[in-house]
Each structure stands twice: as structure tokens, then as C-alpha cells.
C-alpha positions in Angstrom: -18.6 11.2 33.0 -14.3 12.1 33.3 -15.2 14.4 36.1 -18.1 16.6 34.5 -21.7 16.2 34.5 -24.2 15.9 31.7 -25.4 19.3 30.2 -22.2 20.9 31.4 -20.6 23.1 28.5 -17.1 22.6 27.7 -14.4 23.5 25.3 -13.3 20.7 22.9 -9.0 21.2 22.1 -7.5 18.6 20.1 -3.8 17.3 21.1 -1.5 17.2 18.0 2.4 17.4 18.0 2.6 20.1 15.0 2.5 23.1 17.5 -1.0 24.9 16.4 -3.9 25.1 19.1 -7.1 24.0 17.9 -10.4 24.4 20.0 -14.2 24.8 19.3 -16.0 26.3 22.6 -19.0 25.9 24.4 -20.5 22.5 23.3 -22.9 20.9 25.5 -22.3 17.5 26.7 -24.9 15.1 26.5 -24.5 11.3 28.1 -24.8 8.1 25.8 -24.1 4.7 25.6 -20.2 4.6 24.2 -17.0 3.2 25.2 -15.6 5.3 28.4 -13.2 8.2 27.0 -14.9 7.9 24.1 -16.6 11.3 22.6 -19.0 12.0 19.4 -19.6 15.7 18.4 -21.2 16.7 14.9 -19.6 17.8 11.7 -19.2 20.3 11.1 -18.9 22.2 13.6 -16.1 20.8 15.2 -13.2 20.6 11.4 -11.3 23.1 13.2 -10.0 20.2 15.4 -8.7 18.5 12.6 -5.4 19.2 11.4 -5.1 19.5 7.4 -2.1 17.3 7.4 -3.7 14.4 8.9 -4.9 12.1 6.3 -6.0 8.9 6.1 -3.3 6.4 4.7 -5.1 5.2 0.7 -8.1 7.6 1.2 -6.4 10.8 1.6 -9.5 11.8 3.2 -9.3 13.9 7.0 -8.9 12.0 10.1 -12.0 13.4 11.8 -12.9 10.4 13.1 -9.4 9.5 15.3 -8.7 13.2 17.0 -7.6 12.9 20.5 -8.9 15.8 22.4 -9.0 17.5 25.7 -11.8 18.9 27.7 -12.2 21.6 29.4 -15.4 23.5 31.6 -16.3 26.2 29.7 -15.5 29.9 30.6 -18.0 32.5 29.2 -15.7 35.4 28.1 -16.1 38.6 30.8 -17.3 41.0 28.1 -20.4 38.7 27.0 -22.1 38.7 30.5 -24.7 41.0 30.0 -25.1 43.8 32.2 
């Protein structure tokens, strides 16, 4: 599964060329049957990947389902570890 395993968490960032990062954290991957570097997450928790300028050509309606994205493992922040 591109180097992780199922029920690993990972950060989602999506690769634009405007400049602005865009990332949801800690989803939880889950294997299924789709093409290899494929990926399906749920609306909408994961909009902020989707840049407002990218529009479909006639609709005028987001791109949400044509993001290219990166993954990373997810790092829980220092100051959330209980104890």
C-alpha cells in the first residue's frame, strides 16, 4: 500500500503550483479494491485540499474529485501526548 500499512494514520497535503499548503491530518487509511495510487477520502472533511480556483471547465463546480496529493505518517503534536 505505497509503503504504509492499513490502519496507519497519515496526513493528506495536496500538490498545487499556486504556492498555499493545504493538508488535513490524521486520517486513517483503510485498504480497498481501486486502481494503485489511487485514494478516496470523504467530503467533507477533506475541502481544505481543494484549492478555490480549481474549477471544473462548463460546471464551474470544485475539482474535488482530481486533487493530487501526498502522504505522509502522521506525527501526533508533542503537547497532545497525555501525561
Amino acid at each position: 500500500m505505497l509503503g504504509f500499512e492499513p490502519g496507519e494514520a497519515v496526513d493528506i497535503t495536496s500538490v498545487w503550483d499556486d504556492g498555499v499548503e493545504r493538508g488535513v491530518d490524521n486520517f486513517t487509511l483503510v485498504e480497498y479494491d481501486i486502481p494503485r495510487g489511487c485514494l478516496g477520502a470523504y467530503y467533507p472533511e477533506t475541502n481544505p485540499l481543494v484549492p478555490l480556483s480549481s474549477i471544473a471547465d462548463g460546471a464551474g463546480t470544485p475539482t474535488s474529485k482530481s486533487i493530487p496529493v501526498l502522504l505522509t505518517r502522521y506525527l501526533q503534536a508533542v503537547d497532545s501526548i497525555p501525561g
